[in-house]
N, CA, C and O atoms as a Tripos MOL2 file, in Angstrom:
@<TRIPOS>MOLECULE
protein
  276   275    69     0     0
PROTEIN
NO_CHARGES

@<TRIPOS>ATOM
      1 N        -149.2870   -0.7340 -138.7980 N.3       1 UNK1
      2 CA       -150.3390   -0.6380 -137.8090 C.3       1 UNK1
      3 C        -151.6820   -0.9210 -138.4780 C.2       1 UNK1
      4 O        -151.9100   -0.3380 -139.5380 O.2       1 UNK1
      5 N        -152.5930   -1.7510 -137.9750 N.am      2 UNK2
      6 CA       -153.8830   -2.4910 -138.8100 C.3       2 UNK2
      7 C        -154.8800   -1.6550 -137.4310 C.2       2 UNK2
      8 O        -154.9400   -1.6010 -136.2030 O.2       2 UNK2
      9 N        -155.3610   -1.2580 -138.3300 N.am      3 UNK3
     10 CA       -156.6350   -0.2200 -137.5700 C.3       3 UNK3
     11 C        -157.6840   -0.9200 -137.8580 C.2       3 UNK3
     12 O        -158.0960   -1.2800 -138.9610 O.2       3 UNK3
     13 N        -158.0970   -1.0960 -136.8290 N.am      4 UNK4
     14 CA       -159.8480   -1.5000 -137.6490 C.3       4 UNK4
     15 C        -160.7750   -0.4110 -137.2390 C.2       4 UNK4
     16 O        -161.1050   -0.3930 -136.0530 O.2       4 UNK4
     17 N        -161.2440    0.4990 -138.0380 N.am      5 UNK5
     18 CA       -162.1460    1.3880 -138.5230 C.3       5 UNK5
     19 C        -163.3670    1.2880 -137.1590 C.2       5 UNK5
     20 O        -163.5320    2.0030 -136.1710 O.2       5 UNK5
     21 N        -164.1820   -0.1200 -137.7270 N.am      6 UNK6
     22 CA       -165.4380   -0.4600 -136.7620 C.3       6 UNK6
     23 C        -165.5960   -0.1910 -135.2140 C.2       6 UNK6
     24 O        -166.2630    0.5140 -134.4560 O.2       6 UNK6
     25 N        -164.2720   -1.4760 -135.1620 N.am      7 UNK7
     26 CA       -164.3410   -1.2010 -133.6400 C.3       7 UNK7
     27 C        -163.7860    0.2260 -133.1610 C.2       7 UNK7
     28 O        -163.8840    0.5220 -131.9710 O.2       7 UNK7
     29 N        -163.2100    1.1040 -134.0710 N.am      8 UNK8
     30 CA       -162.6090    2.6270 -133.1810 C.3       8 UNK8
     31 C        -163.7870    3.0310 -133.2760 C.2       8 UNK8
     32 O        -164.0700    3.5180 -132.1820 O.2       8 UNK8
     33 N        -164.5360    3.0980 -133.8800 N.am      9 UNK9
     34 CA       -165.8310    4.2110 -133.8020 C.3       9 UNK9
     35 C        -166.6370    3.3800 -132.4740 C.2       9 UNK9
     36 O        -166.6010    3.9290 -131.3730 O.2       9 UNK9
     37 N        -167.0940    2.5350 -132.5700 N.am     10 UNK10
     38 CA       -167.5170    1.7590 -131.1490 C.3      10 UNK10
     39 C        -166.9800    2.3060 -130.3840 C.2      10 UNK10
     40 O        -167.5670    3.2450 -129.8460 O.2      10 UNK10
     41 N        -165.6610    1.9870 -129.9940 N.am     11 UNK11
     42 CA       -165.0010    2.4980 -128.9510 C.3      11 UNK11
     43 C        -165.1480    3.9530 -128.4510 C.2      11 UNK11
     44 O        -165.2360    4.2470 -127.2590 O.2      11 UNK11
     45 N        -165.1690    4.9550 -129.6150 N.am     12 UNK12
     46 CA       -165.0520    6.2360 -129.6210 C.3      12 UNK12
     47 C        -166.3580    6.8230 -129.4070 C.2      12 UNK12
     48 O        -166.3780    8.0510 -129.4900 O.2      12 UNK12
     49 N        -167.4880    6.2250 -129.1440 N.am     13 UNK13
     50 CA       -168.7470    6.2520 -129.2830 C.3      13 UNK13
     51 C        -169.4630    5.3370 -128.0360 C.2      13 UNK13
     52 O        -170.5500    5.8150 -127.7120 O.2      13 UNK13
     53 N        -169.1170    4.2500 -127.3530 N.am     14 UNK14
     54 CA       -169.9920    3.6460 -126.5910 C.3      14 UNK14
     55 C        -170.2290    3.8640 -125.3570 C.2      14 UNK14
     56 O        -170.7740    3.1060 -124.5540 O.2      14 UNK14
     57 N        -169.7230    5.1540 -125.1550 N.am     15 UNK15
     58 CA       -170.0920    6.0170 -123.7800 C.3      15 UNK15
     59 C        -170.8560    7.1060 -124.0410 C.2      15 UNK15
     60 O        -171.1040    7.8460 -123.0900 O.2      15 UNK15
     61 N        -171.3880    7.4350 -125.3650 N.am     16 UNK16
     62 CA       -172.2350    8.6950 -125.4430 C.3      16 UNK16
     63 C        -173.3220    8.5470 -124.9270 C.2      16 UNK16
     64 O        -173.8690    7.4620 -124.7320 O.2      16 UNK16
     65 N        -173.8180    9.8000 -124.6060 N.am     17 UNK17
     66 CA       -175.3810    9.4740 -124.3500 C.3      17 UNK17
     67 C        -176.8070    9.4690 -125.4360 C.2      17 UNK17
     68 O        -176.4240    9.5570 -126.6030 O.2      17 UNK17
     69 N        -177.7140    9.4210 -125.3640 N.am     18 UNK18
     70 CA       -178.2130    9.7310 -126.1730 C.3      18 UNK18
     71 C        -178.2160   10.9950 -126.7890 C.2      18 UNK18
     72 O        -178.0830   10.9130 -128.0100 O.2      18 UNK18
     73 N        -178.3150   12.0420 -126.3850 N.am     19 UNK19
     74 CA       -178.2750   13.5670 -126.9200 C.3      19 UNK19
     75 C        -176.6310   13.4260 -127.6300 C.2      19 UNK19
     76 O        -176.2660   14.1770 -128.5350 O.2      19 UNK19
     77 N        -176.1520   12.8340 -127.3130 N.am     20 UNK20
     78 CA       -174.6520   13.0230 -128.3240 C.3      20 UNK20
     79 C        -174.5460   12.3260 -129.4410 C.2      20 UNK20
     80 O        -173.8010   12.6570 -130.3640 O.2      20 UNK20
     81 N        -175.4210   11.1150 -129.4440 N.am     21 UNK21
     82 CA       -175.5270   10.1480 -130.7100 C.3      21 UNK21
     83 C        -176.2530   11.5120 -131.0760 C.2      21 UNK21
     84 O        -175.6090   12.4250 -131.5920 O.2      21 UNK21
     85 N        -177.7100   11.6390 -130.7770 N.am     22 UNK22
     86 CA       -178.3370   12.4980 -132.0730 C.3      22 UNK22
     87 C        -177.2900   13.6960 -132.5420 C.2      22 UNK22
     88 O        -177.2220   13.8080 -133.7660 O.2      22 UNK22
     89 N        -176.6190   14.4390 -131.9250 N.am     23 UNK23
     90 CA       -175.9090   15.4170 -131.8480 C.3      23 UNK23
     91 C        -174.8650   14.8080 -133.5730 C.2      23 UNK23
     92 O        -174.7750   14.9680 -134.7900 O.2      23 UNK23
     93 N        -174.4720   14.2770 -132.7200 N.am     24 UNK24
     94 CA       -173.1410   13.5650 -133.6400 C.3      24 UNK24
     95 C        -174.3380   13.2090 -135.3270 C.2      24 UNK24
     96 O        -174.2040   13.9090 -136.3310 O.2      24 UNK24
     97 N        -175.1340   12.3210 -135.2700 N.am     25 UNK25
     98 CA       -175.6840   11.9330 -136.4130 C.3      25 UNK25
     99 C        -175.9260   13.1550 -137.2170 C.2      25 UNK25
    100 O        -175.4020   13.3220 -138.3180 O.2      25 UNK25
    101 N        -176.8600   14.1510 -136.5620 N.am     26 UNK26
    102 CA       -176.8310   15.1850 -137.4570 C.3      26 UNK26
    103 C        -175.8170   15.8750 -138.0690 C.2      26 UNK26
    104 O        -175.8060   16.2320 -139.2470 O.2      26 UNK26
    105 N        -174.8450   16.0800 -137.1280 N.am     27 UNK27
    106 CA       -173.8980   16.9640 -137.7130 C.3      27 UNK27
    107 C        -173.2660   16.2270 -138.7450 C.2      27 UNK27
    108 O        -172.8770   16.8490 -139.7340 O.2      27 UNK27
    109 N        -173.1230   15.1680 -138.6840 N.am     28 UNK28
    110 CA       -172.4230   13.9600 -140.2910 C.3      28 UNK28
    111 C        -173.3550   14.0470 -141.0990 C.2      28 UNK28
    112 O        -173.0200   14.2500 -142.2660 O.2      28 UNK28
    113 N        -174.7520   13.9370 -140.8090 N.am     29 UNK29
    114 CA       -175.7530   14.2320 -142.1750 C.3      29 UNK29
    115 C        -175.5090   15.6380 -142.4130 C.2      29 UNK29
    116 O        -175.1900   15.7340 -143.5970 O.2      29 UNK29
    117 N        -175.5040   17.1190 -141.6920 N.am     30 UNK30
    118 CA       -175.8130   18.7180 -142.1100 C.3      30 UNK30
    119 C        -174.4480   18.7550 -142.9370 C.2      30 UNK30
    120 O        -174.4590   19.1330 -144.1080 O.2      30 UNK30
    121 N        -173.2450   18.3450 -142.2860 N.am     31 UNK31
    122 CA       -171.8160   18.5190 -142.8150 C.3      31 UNK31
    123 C        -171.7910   18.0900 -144.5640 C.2      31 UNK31
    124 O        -171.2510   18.8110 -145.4030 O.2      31 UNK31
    125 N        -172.5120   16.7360 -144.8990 N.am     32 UNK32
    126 CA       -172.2150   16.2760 -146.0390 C.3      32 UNK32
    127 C        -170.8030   15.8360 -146.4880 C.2      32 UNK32
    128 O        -170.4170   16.0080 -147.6450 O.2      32 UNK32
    129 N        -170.3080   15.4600 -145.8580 N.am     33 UNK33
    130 CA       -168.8890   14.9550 -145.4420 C.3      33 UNK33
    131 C        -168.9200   13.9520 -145.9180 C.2      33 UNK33
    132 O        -170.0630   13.4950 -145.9180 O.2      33 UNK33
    133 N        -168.0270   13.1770 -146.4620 N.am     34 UNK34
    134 CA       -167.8870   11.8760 -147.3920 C.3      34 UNK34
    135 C        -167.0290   11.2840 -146.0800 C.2      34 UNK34
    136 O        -167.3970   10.1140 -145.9670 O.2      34 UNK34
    137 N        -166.0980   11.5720 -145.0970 N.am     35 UNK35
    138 CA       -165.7640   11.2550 -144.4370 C.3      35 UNK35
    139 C        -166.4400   10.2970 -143.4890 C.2      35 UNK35
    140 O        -166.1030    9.2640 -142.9080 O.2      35 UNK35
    141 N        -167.5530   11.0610 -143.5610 N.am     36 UNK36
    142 CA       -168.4800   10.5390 -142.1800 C.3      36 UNK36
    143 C        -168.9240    9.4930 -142.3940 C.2      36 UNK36
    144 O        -168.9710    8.6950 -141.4570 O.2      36 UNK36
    145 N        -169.5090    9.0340 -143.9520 N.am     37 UNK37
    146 CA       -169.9980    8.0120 -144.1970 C.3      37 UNK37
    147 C        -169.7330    6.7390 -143.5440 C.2      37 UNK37
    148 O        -170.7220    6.0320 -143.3510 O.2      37 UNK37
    149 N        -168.5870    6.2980 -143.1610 N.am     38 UNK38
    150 CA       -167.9150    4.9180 -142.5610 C.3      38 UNK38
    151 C        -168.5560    4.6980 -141.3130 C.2      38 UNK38
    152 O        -168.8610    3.6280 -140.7850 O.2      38 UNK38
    153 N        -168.7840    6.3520 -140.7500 N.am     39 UNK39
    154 CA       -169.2880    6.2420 -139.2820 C.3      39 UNK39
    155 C        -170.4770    5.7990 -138.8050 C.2      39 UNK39
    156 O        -170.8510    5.1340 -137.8400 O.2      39 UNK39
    157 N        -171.2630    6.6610 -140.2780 N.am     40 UNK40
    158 CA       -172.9160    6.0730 -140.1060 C.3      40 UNK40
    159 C        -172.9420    4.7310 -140.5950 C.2      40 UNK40
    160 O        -173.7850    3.9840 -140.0970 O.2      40 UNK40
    161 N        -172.2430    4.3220 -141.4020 N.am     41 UNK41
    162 CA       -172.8320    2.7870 -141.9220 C.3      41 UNK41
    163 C        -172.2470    1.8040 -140.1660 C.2      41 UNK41
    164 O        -172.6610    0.7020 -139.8040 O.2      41 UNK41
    165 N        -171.5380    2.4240 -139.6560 N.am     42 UNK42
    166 CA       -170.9500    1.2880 -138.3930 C.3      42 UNK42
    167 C        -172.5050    1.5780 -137.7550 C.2      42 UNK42
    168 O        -173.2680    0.6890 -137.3770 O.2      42 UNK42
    169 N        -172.7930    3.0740 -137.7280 N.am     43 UNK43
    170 CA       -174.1640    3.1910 -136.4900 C.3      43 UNK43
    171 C        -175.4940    2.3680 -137.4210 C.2      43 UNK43
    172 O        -176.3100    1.7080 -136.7780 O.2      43 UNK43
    173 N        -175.6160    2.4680 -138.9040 N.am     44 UNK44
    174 CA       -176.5900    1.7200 -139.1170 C.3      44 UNK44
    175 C        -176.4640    0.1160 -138.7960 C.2      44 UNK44
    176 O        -177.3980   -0.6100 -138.4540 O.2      44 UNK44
    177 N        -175.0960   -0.2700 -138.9840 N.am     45 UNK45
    178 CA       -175.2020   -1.9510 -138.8160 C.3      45 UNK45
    179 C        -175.3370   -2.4380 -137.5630 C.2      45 UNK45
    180 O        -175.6720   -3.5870 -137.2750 O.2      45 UNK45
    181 N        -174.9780   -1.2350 -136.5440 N.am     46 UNK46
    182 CA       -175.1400   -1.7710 -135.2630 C.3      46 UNK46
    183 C        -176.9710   -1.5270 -135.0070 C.2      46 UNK46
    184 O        -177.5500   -2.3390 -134.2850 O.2      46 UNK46
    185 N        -177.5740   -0.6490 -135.4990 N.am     47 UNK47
    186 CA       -179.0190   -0.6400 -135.3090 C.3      47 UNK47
    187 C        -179.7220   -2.0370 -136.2780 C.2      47 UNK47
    188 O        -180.6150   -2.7270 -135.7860 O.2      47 UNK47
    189 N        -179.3660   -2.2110 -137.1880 N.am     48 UNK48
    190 CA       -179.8950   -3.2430 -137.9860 C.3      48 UNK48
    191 C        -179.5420   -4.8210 -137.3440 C.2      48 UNK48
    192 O        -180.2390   -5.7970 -137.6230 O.2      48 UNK48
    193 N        -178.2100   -4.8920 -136.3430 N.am     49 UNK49
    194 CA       -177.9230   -5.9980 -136.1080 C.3      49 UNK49
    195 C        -178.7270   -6.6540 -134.9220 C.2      49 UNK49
    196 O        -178.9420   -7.8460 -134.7020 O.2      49 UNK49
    197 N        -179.1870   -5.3090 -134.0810 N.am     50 UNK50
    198 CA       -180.1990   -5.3320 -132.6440 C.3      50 UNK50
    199 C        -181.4650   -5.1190 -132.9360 C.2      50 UNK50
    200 O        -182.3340   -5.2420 -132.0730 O.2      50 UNK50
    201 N        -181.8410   -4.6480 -134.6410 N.am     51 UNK51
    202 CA       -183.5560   -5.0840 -134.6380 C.3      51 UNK51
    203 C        -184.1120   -6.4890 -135.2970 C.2      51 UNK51
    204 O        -183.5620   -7.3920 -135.9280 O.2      51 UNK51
    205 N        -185.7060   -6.2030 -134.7730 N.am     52 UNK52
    206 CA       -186.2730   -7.7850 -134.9260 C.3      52 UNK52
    207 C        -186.4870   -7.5100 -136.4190 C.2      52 UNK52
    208 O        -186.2380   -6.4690 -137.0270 O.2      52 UNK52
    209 N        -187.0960   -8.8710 -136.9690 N.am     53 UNK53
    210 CA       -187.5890   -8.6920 -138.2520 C.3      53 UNK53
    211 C        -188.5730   -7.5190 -138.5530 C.2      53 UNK53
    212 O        -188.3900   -6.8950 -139.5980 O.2      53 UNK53
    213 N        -189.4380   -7.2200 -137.8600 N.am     54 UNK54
    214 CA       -190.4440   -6.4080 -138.0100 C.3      54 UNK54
    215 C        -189.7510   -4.5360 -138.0060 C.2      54 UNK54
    216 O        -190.2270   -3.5250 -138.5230 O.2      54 UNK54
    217 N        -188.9180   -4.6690 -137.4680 N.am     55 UNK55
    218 CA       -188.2830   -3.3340 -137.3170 C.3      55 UNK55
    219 C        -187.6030   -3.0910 -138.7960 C.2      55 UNK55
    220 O        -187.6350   -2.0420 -139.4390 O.2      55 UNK55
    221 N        -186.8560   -4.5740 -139.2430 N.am     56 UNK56
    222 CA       -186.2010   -4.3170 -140.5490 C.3      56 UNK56
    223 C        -186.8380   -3.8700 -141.5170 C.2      56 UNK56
    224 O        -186.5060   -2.9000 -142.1980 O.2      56 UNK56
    225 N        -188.0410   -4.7080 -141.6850 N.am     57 UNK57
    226 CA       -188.7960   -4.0800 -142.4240 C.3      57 UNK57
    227 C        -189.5620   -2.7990 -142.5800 C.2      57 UNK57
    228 O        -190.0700   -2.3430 -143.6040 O.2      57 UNK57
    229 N        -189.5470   -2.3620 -141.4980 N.am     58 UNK58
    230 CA       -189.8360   -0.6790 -141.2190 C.3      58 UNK58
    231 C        -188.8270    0.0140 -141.8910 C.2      58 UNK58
    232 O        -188.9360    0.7500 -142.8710 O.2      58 UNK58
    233 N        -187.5470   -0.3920 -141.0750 N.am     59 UNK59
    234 CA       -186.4800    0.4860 -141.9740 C.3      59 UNK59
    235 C        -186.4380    0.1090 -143.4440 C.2      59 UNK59
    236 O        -186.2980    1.1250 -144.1240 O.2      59 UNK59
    237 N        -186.4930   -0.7300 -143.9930 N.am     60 UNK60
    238 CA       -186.0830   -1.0200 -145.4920 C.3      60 UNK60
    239 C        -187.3060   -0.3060 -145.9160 C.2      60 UNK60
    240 O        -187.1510    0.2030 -147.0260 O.2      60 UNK60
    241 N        -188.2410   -0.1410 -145.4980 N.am     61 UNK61
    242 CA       -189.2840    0.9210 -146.4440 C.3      61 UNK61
    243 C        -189.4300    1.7620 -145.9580 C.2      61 UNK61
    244 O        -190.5110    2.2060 -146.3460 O.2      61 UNK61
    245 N        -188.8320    2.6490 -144.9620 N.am     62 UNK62
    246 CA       -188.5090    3.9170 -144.8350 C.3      62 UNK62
    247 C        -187.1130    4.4140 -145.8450 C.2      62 UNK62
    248 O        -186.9410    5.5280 -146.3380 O.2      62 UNK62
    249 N        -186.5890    3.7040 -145.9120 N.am     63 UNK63
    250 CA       -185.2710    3.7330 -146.7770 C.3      63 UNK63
    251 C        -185.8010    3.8230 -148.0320 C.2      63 UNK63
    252 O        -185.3660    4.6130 -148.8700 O.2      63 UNK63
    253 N        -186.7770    3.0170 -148.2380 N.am     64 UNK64
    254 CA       -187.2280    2.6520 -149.6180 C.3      64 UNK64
    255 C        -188.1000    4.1200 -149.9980 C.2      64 UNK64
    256 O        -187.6270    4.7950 -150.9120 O.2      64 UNK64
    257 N        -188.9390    4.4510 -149.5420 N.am     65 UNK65
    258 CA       -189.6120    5.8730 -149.2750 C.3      65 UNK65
    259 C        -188.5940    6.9950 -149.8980 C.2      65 UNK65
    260 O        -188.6290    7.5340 -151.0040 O.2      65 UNK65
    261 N        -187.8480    7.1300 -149.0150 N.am     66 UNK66
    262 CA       -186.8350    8.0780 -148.8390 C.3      66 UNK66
    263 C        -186.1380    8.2200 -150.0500 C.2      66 UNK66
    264 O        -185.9790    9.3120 -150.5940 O.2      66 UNK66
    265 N        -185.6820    7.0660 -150.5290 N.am     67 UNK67
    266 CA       -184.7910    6.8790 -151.8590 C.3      67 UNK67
    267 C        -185.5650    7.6270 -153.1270 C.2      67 UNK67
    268 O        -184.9890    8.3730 -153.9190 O.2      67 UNK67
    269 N        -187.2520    7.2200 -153.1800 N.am     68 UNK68
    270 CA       -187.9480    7.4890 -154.2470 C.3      68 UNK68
    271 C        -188.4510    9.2500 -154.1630 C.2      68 UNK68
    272 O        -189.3830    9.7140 -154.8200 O.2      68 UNK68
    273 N        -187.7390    9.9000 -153.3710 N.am     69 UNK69
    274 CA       -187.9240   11.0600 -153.0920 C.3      69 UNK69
    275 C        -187.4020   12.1960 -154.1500 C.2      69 UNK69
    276 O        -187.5700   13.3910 -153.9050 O.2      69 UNK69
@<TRIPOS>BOND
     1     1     2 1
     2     2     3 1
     3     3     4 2
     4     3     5 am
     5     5     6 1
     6     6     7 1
     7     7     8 2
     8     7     9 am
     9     9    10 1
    10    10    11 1
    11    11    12 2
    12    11    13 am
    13    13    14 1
    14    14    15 1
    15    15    16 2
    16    15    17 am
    17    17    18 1
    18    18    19 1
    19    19    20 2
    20    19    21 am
    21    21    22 1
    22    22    23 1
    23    23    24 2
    24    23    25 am
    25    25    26 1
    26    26    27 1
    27    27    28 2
    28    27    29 am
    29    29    30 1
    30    30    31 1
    31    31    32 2
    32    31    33 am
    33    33    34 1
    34    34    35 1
    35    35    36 2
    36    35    37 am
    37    37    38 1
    38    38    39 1
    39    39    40 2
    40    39    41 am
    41    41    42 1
    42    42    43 1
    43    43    44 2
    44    43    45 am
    45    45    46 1
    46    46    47 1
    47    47    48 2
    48    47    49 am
    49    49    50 1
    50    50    51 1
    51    51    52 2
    52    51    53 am
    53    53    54 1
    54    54    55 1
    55    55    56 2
    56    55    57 am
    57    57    58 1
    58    58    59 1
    59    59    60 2
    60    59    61 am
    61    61    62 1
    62    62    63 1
    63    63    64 2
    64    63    65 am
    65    65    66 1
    66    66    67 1
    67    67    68 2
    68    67    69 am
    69    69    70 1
    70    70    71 1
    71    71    72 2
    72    71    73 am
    73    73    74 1
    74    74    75 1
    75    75    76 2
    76    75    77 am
    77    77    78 1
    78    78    79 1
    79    79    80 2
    80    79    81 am
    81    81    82 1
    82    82    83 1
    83    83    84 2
    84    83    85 am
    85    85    86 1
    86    86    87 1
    87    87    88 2
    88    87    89 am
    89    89    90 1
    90    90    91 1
    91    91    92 2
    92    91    93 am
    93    93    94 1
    94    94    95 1
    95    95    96 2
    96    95    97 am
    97    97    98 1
    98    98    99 1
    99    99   100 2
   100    99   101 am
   101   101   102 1
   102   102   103 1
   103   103   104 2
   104   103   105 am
   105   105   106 1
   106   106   107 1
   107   107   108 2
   108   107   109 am
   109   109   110 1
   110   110   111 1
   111   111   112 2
   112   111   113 am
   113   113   114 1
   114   114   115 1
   115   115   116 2
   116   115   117 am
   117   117   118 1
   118   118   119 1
   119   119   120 2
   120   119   121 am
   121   121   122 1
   122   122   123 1
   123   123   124 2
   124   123   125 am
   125   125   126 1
   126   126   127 1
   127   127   128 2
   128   127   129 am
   129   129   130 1
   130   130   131 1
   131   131   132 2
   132   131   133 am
   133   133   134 1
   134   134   135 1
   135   135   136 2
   136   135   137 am
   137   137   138 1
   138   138   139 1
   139   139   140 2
   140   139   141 am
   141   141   142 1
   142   142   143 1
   143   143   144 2
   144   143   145 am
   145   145   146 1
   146   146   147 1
   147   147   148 2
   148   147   149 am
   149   149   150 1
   150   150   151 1
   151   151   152 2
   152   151   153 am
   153   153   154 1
   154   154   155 1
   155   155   156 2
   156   155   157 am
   157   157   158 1
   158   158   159 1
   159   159   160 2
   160   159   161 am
   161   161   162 1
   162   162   163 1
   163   163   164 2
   164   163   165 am
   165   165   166 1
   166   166   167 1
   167   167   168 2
   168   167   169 am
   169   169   170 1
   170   170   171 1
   171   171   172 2
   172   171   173 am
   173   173   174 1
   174   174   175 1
   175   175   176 2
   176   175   177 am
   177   177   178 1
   178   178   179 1
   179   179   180 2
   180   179   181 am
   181   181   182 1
   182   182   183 1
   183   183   184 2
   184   183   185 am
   185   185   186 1
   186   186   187 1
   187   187   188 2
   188   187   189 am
   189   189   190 1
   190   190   191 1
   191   191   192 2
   192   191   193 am
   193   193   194 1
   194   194   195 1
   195   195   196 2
   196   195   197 am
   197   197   198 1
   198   198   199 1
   199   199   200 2
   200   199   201 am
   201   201   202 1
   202   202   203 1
   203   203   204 2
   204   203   205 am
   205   205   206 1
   206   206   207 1
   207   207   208 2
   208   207   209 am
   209   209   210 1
   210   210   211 1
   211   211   212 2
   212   211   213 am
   213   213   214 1
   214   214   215 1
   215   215   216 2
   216   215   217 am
   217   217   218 1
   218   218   219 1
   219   219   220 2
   220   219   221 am
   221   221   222 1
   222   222   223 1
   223   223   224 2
   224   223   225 am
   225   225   226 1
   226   226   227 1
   227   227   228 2
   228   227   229 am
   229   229   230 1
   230   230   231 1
   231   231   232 2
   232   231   233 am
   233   233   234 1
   234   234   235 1
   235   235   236 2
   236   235   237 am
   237   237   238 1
   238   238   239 1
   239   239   240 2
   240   239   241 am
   241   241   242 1
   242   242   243 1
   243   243   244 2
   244   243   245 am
   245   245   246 1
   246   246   247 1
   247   247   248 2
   248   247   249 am
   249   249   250 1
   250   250   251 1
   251   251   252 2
   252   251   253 am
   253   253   254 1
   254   254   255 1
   255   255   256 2
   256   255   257 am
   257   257   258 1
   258   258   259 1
   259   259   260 2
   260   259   261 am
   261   261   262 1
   262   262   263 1
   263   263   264 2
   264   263   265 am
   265   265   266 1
   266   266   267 1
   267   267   268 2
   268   267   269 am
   269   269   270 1
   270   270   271 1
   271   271   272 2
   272   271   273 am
   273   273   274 1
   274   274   275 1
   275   275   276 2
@<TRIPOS>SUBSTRUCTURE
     1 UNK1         2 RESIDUE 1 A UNK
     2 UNK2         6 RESIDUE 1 A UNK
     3 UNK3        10 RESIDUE 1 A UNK
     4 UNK4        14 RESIDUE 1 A UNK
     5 UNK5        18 RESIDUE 1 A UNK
     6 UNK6        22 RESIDUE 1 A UNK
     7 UNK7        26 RESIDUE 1 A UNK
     8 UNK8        30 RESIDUE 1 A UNK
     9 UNK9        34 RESIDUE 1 A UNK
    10 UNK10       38 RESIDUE 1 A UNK
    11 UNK11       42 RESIDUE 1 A UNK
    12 UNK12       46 RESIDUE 1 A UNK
    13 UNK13       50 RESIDUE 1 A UNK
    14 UNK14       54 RESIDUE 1 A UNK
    15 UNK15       58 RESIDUE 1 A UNK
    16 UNK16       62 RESIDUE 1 A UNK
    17 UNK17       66 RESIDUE 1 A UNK
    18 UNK18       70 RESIDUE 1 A UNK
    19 UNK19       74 RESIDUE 1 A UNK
    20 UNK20       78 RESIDUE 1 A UNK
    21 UNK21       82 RESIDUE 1 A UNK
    22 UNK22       86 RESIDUE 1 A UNK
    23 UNK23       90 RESIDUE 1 A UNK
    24 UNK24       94 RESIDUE 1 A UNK
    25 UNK25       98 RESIDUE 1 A UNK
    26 UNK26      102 RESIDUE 1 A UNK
    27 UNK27      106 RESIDUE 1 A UNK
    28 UNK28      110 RESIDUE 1 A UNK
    29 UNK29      114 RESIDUE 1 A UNK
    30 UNK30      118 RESIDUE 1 A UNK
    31 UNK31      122 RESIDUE 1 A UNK
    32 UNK32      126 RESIDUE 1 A UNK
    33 UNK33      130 RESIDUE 1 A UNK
    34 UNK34      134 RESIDUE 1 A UNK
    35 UNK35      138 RESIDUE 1 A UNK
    36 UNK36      142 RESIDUE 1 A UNK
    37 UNK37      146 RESIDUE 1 A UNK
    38 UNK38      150 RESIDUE 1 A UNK
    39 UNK39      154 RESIDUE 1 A UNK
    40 UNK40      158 RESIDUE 1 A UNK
    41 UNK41      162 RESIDUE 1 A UNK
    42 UNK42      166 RESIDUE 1 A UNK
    43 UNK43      170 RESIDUE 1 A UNK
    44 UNK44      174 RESIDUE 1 A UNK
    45 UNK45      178 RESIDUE 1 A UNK
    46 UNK46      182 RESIDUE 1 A UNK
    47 UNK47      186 RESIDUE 1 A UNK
    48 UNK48      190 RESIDUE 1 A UNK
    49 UNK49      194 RESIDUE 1 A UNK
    50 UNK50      198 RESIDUE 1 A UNK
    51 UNK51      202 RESIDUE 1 A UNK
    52 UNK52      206 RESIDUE 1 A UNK
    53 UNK53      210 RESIDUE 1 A UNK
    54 UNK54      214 RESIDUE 1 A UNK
    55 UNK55      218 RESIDUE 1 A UNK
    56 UNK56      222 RESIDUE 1 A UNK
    57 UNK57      226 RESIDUE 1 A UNK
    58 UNK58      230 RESIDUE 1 A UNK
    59 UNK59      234 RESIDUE 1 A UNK
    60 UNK60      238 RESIDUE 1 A UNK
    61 UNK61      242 RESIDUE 1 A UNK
    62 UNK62      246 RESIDUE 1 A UNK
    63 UNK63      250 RESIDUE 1 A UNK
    64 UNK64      254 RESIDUE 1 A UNK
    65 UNK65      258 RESIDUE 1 A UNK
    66 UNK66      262 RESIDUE 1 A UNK
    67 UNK67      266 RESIDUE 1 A UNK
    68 UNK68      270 RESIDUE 1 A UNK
    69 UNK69      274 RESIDUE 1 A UNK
């Protein structure tokens, strides 16, 4: 059986509402779960794939910020 990871979390996810994304994000960041990781990188690539250039660059130096913390 060939699972693909991506699309289950999509799937498992593209009826939430907003209060359940935030819900859900936090609790994978408070948990510290190595598990979760797969989940957030699907929710970051899907945010990175729907912003403009100008947004990327917001995030890459908020990221960048964050890192030097």
């Amino acid at each position: 059986m060939d699972i693909n990871i991506r699309n289950a979390i999509i799937e498992n996810f593209k009826n939430s509402s907003n209060e359940e994304l935030h819900q859900t994000i936090n609790e994978a960041i408070s948990s510290s779960q190595e598990k979760t990781l797969p989940g957030l990188g699907v929710f970051l690539e899907l945010v990175w794939s729907s912003s403009s250039s100008e947004e990327r660059i917001h995030l890459v130096s908020k990221l960048s910020t964050a890192l030097k913390k």
